[in-house]
C-alpha positions as MATLAB code, in Angstrom:
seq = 'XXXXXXXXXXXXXXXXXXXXXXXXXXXXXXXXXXXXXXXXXXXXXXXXXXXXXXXXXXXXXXXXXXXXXXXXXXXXXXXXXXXXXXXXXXXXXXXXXXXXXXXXXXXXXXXXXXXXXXXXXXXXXXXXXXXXXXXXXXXXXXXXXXXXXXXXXXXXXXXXXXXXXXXXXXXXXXXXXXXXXXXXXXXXXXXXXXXXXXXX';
ca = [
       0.000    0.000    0.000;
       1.367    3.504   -0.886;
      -0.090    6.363    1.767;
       0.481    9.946   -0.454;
      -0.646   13.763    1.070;
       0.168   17.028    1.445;
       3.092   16.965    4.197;
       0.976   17.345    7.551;
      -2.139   15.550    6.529;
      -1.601   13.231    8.813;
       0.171   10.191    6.780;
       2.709    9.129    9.655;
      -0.472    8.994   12.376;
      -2.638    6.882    9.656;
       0.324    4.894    9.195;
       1.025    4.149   13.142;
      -2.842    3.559   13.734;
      -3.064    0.774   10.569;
      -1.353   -2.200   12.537;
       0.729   -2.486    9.457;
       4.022   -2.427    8.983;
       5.401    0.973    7.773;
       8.233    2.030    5.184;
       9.059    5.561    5.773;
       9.586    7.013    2.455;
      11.182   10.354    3.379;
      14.150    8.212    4.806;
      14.903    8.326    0.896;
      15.158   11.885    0.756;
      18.879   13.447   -0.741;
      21.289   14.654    1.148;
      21.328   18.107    1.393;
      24.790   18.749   -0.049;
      23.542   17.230   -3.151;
      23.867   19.294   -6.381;
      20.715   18.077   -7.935;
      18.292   19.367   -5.463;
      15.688   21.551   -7.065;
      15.652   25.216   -5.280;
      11.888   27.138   -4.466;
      11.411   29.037   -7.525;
      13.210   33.222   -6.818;
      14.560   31.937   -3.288;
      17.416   30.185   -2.434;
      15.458   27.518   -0.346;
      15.595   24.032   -1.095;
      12.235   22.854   -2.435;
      12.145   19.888   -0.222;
       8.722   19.378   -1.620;
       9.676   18.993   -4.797;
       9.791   15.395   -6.187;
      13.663   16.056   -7.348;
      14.363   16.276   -3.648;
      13.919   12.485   -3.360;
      15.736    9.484   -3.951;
      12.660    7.617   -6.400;
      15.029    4.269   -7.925;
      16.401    3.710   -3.894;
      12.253    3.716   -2.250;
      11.250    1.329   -5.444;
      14.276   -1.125   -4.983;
      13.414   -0.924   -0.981;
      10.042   -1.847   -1.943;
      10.773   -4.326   -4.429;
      12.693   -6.333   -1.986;
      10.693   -6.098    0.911;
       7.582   -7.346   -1.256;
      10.229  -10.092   -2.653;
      12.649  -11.329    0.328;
      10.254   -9.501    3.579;
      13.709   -8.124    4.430;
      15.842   -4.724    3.337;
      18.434   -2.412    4.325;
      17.075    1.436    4.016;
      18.442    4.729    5.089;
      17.933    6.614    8.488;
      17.510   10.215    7.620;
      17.650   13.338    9.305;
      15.584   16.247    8.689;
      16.673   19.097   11.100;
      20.021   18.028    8.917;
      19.142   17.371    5.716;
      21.251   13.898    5.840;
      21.104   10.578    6.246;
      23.063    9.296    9.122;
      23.313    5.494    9.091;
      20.953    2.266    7.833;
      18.948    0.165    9.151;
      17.052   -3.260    8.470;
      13.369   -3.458    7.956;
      11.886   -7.337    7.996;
       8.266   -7.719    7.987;
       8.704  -11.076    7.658;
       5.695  -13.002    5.774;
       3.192  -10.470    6.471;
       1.566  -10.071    3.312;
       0.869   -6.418    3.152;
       2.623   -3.254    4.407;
       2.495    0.830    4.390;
       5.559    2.898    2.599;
       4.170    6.341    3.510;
       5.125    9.552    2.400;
       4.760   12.749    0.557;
       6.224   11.614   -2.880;
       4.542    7.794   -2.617;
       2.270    9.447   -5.808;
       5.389    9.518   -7.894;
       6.342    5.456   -7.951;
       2.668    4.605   -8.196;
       2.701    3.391  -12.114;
       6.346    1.581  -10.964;
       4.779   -0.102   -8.293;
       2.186   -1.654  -10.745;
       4.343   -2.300  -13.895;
       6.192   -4.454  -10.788;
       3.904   -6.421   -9.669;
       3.731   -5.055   -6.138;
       0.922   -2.179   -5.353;
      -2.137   -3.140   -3.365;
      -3.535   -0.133   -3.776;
      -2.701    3.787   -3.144;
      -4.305    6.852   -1.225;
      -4.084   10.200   -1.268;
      -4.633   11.585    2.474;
      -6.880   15.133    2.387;
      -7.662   17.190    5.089;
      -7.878   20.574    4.255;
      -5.455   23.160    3.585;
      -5.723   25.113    6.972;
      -6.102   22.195    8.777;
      -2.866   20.157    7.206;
      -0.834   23.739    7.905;
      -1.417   24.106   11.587;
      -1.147   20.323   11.524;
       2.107   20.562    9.905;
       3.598   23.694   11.083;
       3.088   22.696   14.802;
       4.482   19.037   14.114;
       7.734   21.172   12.677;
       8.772   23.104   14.957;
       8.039   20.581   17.710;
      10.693   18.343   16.293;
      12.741   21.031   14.838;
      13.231   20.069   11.087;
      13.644   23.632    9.956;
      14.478   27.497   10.806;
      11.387   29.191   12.005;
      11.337   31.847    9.256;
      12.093   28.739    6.816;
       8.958   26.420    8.288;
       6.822   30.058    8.156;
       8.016   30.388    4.152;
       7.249   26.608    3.165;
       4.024   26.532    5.438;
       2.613   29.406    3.169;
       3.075   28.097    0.096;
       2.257   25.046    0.309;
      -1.239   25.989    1.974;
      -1.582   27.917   -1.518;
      -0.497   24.972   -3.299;
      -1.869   22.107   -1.376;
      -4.693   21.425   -4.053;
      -2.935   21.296   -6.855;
      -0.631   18.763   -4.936;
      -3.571   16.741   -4.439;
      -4.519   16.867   -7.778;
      -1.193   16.091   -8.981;
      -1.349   12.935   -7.252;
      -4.664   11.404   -7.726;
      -3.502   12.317  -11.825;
      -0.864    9.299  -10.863;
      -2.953    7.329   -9.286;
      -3.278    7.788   -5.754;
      -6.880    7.569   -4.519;
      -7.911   10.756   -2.566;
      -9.714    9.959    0.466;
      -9.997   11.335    4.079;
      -8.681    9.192    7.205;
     -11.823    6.993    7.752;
     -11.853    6.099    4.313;
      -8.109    5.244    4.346;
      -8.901    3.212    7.215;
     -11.476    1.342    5.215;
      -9.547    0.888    2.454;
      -6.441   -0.133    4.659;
      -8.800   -2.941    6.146;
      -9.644   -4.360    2.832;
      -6.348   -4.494    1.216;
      -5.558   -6.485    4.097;
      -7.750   -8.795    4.167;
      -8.093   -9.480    0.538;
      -3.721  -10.267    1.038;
      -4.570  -12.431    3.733;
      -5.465  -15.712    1.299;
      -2.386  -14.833   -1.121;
       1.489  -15.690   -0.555;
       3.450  -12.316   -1.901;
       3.677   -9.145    0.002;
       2.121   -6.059   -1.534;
       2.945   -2.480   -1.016;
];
């Protein structure tokens, strides 16, 4: 299962409340020295929203192997730092479904289904004042950012947050609001229950 939203929609709580095991897809972010990251169009901010921001081929091997083997190695990333700073081993064993959340999951959608290996994918919505306080407050509680930089990206993205949303649904992610996820969740999960491969 692939869990897509706006960042603050509440993806990571969905995720935690699912009883399913979870791949954290913003572990996959670049580092932040990287020369390919896109920058905020007239600023000198890192667009850390943008797609280019994220490591796409490393999530869909993760995947691939997890769904595979029930076993892979994946990054441990830090985003007050903008780096990753070690690995670690994920092994879901032979559960036959799990979660990779996050705010790019949209963007391997048609991989994940030339592959073999989607169960299904949602789009989280909650509205765009409600995912910025949501976000904004998460933020600076765990301090991934400069005030003044969390105030800047909080903005736009509230402007932007339904074209995001539209964005992804165009790729295939179904939008839906947290009950509905949890439905959805629920059925995936049972219908895997009677097969023998793991699905994303």
């Amino acid at each position: 299962m692939l869990l897509c939203g706006p960042s603050g929609s509440g993806k990571s709580l969905l995720a935690a409340r699912s009883g399913l095991p979870v791949l954290r897809l913003d572990d996959f972010y670049k580092e932040g020295t990287d020369p390919t990251l896109p920058l905020v169009p007239q600023s000198s901010d890192i667009d850390w929203d943008h797609p280019g921001s994220w490591d796409a081929d490393t999530a869909v091997a993760a995947i691939t192997e997890l769904c595979r083997t029930g076993r892979t190695r994946v990054p441990l990333y830090d985003l007050s730092l903008s780096a990753r700073t070690g690995e670690e081993t994920i092994d879901i064993g032979r559960t036959p479904l799990f979660l990779a959340e996050g705010i790019f999951a949209a963007e391997i959608v048609a991989r994940c289904r030339e592959l073999g290996v989607l169960a299904d994918a949602l789009c989280l919505s909650r509205g765009p004042m409600t995912t910025f306080r949501r976000r904004f407050l998460r933020d600076l509680r765990e301090g991934r950012k400069s005030v003044p930089f969390l105030m800047r990206r909080g903005w736009r993205l509230m402007r932007q947050e339904r074209s995001v949303i539209a964005r992804q649904t165009a790729l295939g992610a179904h939008a839906c609001d947290r009950d509905e996820a949890m439905g959805r969740l629920a059925a995936a999960a049972a219908g895997r229950c009677a097969t023998a491969r793991t699905a994303a």
